[in-house]
N, C-alpha and C positions, 0 to 999 in steps of 0.2 A: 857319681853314685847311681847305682840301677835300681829299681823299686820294680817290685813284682805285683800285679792282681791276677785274679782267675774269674774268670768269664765263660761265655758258650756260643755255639753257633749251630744252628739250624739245620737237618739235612736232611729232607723229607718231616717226619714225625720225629727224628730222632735228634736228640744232643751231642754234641761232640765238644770236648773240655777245649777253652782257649786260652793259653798263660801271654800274660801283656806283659813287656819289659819295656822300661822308660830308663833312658840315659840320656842325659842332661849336659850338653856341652859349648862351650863359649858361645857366645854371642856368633851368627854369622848374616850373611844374607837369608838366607830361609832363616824359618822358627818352626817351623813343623817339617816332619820328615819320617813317614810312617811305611812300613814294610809287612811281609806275609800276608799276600793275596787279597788285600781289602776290597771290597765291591766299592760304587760310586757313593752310598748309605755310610759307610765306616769310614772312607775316607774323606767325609764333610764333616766327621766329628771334631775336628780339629778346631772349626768354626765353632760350633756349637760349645763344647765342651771351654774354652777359650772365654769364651761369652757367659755363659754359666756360672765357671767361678768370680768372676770380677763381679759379676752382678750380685752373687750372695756374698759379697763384701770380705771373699777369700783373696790370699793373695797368690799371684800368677807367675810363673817363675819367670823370670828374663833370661831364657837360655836357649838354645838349641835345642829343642824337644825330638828325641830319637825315638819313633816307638816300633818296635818288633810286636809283631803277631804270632806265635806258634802254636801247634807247626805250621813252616812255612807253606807246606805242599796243601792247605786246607785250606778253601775258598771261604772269606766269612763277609755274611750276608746282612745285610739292616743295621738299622740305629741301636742295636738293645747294649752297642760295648764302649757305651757314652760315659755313663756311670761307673765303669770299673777302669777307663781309662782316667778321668776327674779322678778316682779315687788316689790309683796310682801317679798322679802327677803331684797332688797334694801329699803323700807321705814322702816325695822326695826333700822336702825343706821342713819336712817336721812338724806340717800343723793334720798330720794322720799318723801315727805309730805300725810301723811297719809288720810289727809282728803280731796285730789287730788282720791281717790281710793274710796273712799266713795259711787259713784252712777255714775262709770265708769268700764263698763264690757270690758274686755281683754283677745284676743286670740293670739295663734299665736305659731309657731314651731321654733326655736332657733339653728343656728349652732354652731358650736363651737368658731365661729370667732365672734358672736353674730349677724348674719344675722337673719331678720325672715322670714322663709318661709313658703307657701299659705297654708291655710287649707280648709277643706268639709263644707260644710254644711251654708257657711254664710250670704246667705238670710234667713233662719229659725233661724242663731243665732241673726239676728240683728230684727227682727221681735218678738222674745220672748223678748226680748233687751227692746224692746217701749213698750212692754205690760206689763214688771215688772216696768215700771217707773224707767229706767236708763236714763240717761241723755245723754251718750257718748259711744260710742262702737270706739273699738283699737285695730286691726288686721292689718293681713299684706297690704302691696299695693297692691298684686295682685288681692284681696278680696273685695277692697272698692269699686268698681262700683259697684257689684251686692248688698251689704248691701247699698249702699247709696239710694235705692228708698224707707227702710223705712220713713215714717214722723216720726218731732217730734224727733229725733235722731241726734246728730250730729257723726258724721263718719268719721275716722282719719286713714289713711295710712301709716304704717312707715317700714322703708325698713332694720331698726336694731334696738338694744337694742338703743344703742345713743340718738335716734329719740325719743321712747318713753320718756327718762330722760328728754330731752331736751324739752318734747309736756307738762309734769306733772309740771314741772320746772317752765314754764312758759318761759324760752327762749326764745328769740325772732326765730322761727320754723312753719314755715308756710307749713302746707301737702298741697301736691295734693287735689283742690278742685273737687266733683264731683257732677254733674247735674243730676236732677231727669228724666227718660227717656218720651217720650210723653206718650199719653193716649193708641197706639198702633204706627205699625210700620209693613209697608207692607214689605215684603222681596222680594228680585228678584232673580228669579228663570233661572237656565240657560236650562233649560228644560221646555215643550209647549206641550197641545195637538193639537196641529198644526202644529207638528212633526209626526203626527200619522196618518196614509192614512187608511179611512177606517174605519173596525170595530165601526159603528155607535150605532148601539146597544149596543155594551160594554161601551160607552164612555156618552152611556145616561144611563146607570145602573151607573157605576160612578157617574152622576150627583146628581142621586136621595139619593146613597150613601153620598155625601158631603152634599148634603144638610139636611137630617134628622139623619146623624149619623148611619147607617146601618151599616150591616157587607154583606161583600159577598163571594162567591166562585167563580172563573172563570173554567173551564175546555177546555181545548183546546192541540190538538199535539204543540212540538216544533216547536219553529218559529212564534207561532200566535200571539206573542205581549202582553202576560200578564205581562210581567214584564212590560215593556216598557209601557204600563196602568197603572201599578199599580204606578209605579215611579213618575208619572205623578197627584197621587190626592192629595195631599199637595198644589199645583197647583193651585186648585180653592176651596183650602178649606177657610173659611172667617180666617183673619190675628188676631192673639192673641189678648187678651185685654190685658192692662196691669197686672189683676187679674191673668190672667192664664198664662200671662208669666213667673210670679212670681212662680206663681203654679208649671209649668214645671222645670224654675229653681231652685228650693227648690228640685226635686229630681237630677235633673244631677248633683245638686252640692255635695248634698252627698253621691252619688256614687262615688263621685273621677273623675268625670268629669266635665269640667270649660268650654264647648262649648257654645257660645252666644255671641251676640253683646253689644258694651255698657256694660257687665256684665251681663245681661238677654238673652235668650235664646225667640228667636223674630218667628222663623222660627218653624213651623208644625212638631214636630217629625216623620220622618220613618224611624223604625228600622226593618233590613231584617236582622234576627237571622237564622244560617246554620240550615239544618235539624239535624246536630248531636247533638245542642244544650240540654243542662240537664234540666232537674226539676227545680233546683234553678236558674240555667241561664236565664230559660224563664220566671219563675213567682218570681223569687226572694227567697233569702235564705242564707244558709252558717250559720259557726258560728257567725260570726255576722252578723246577717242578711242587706243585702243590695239591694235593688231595681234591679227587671228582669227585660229583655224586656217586659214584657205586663206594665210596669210599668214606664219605659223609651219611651213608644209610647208615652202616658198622652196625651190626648188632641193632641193627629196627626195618626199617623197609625203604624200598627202592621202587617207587611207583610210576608206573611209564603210561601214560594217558594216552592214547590214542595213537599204540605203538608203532602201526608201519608207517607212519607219518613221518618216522625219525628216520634218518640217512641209514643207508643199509651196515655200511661201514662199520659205523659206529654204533649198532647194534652188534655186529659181528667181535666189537672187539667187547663185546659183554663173556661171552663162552670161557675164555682164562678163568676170569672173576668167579664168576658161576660156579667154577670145578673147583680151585687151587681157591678159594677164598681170598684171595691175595690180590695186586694190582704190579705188575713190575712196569716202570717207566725207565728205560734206556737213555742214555745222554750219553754223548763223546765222554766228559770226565767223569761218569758216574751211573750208577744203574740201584735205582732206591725202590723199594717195596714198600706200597701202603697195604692195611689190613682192607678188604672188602667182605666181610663174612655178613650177607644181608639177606633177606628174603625179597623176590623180585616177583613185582606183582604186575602184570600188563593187562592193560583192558582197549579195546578196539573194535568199531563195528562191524557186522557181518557183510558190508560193502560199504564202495567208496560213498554215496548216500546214505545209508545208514539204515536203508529201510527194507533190505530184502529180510522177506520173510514175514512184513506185517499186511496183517489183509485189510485194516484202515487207509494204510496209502502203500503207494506204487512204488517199486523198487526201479529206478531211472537208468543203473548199471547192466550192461549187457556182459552177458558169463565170462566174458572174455576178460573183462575188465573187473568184473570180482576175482578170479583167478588170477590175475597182475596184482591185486591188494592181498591176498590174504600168501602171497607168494614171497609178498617185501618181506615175512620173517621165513628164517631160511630151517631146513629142515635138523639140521643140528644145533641150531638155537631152540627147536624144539622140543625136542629131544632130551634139553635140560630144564625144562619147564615138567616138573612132576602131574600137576593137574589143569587140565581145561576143561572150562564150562561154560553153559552155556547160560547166560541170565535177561532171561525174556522181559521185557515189558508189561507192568500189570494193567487188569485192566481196572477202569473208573468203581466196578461197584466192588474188585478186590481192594482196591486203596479204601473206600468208604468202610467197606465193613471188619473189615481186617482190625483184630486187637493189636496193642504194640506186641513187640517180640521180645525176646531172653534178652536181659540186662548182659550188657557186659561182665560184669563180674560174676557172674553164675556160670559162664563160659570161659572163664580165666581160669576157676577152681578146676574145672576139668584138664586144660592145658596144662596149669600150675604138675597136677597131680600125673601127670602123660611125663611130661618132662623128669620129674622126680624117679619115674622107673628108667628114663631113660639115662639121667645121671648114675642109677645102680650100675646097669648093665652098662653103658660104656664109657662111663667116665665126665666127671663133672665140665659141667659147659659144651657137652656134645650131643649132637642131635642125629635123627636119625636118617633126617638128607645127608648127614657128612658119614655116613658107613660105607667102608670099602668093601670092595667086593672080597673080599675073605670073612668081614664082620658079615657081609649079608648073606654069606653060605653057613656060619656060624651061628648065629641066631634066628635068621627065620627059616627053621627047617620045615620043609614042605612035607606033607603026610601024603600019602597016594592019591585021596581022593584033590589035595591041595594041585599035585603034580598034574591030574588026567585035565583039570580045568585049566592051568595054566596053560599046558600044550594044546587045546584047543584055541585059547585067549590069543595065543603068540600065532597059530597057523590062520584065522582066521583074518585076524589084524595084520598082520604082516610088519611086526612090530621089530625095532633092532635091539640087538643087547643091550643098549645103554637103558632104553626104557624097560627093559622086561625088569633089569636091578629096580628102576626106579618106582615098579609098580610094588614090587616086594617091598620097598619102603616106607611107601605108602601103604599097604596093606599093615605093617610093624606097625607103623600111629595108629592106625584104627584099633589096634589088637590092647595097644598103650592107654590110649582113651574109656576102651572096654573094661584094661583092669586084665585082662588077662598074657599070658606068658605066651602061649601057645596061636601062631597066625591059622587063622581057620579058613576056610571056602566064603564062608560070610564075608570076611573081613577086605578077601582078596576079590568077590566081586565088588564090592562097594568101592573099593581102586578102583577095579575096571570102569567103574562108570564116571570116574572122574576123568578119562580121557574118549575126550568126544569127538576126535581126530583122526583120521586114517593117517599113522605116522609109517614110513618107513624106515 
């Protein structure tokens, strides 16, 4: 007899359907005998699963257990096809009804006492789930909040082998119900820029930042408050939709990270990855490849402390991300795309001491060697960096007398409302860092007087095409912020002084 389950496996962010077949044949020297590509994880289920049933007092066949994976040509990864092989073993003698398994996909990791415990990835599994026309998805509890906001699905938590017998059985077995989350969901933030005395310039580069999706650099000695900025833009960045909380948690989930509310991940990612961070740590990789931080920011920010500190390399491989939103990771048998659409915010001293520039203490770095640091970031990683500034150190009786500054959410309604014209004009969930250069010959047309000061701005600076788009961009937000349609001379100096760089 062959018994069927369906199951999933993991492939970057994404699901790929797995059907199990069990054929059960005399007695021989082996008892297990399992095919289509299983990793070292799958094929110890054998163990596991084996151990599982006899312990929940089910009974275990005495036969030759055949088990097929398909398709064969798909590599399948981890413990999570413990529970949908248990399933299918038990409906071959009849204590699971086979056509309970028919259009009911089943994940889940098995202990030996026949617990099941959480697996990766299960808003992507339960969302391939509704799109193959499954009826039912059956994984652990720990899992069903985040799969429960697919539609159209019903979604079943169960905390052992038992549960599942007892849910297919028809037993009177009632799981944990769960509610679909709202349409979004502010989060509360224990942190304010109105914690922040000062530095008013930085805090409107920030604004401009949240609102069009910029990238920035800050430069400044220790002490002037970049981090303590930077920590701060999640703050007034507009609150997830539910689209992109999904988004976000489709990748924390399968990285092996379960952080979220309700089971969705509500809250703006900021991820501060140390300067020793790797290659694949930052953009993603490994043998099996799994989601970096530019990939873990998705829709919040990507904060780089003390950025030429980091290996040049692996800043360089920042520039893809940057442009294409995206992360592609190449493999002999595969080549898988993670989302990286983040805002990248870098902060770094003005020398390898820290102190050029303060007339309290002595800058120790001889030019030569500020010139080798401020050189680690390369000119076409700059290039995609929209605004730098520069954020001084205050001094003692600015701190003392200095009122607090603008609440975050006084600066979110501005952003909120920036955003919303930019959803008119180019389409929901797009900003105005991602306009191509046709959108930006399209929409910010330059008036004469706009054009006579650009062409001085570009001959002066001696700026490359990629930044002359990216200062129109930025001039677009400010114009967005204003409230108004039309990019003016105003709008487009107040760019210009967000780059304090002699770029080529």
């Amino acid at each position: 007899m062959i018994a069927k389950a369906y199951a999933a496996t993991l492939i970057g962010i994404d699901a790929h359907l797995v059907e199990i077949e069990i054929d059960l044949r005399p007695p021989g020297d082996q008892q297990f005998v399992m095919v289509g590509l299983p990793d070292q994880a799958v094929g110890e289920s054998k163990v596991r699963v084996k151990s599982a049933i006899k312990n929940s007092q089910l009974d275990f066949p005495n036969n030759l257990v055949i088990i097929n994976l398909a398709p064969g040509d798909l590599r399948k990864e981890g413990p999570a096809l413990d529970l949908p092989i248990a399933a299918a073993l038990l409906s071959t003698n009849g204590q699971l009804p086979a056509s309970e398994l028919e259009r009911t996909l089943i994940l889940g990791e098995l202990g030996l006492d026949g617990a099941v415990r959480g697996i990766d990835g299960a808003v992507s599994i339960a969302l391939m789930a509704a799109e193959r026309g499954f009826e039912r998805l059956i994984l652990p509890k720990q899992n069903a909040p985040e799969a429960a906001i697919t539609p159209n699905l019903e979604v079943f938590g169960v905390a052992n082998l038992n549960e599942l017998v007892q849910l297919l059985n028809g037993a009177p077995f009632t799981p944990e119900s769960f509610m679909m989350t709202p349409e979004s969901i502010l989060p509360k933030y224990d942190i304010d820029y109105a914690d922040v005395k000062g530095q008013r310039h930085a805090i409107r580069a920030l604004e401009i930042v949240a609102a069009g999706g910029h990238n920035l650099l800050m430069t400044g000695p220790p002490g002037s408050g970049k981090t303590m900025l930077a920590r701060r833009l999640p703050t007034i960045l507009p609150p997830l939709t539910l689209e992109e909380s999904i988004e976000v948690t489709r990748i924390y989930s399968a990285s092996g990270r379960g952080e979220g509310r309700n089971g969705l991940v509500w809250e703006r990612p900021f991820r501060s990855p140390h300067h020793s961070a790797s290659h694949a740590a930052l953009v993603g990789g490994g043998k099996t490849p799994k989601p970096g931080e530019v990939s873990m920011a998705h829709k919040g920010v990507l904060f780089l402390d003390e950025m030429p500190e980091f290996d040049r390399p692996v800043l360089e491989a920042l520039r893809q991300p940057l442009e294409d939103s995206v992360v592609t990771v190449s493999r002999v048998h595969s080549t898988i795309t993670f989302p990286a659409e983040c805002i990248l915010i870098g902060a770094m001293n003005p020398c390898p001491c820290g102190f050029r520039g303060l007339p309290e203490q002595k800058c120790v770095s001889s030019p030569a060697t500020c010139g080798r640091y401020a050189s680690k970031i390369s000119g076409p990683l700059l290039d995609r960096i929209d605004l730098q500034i520069e954020v001084p150190r205050l001094k003692t009786e600015e701190l003392l007398g200095m009122q607090p500054g603008e609440p975050s959410a006084a600066i979110r309604e501005r952003v909120v409302a920036a955003r919303e014209r930019q959803d008119r004009r180019l389409g929901r969930a797009r900003v105005n860092a991602k306009m191509s250069p046709r959108e930006i010959r399209e929409l910010v047309v330059l008036d004469e007087e706009c054009t006579d000061f650009m062409r001085t701005v570009m001959n002066r600076l001696n700026l490359s095409a990629r930044v002359f788009d990216r200062l129109l961009k930025v001039g677009r937000t400010i114009a967005d912020l204003a409230g108004t349609d039309q990019v003016n001379r105003t709008h487009l100096s107040e760019a210009v002084q967000y780059r304090d760089r002699t770029d080529s």
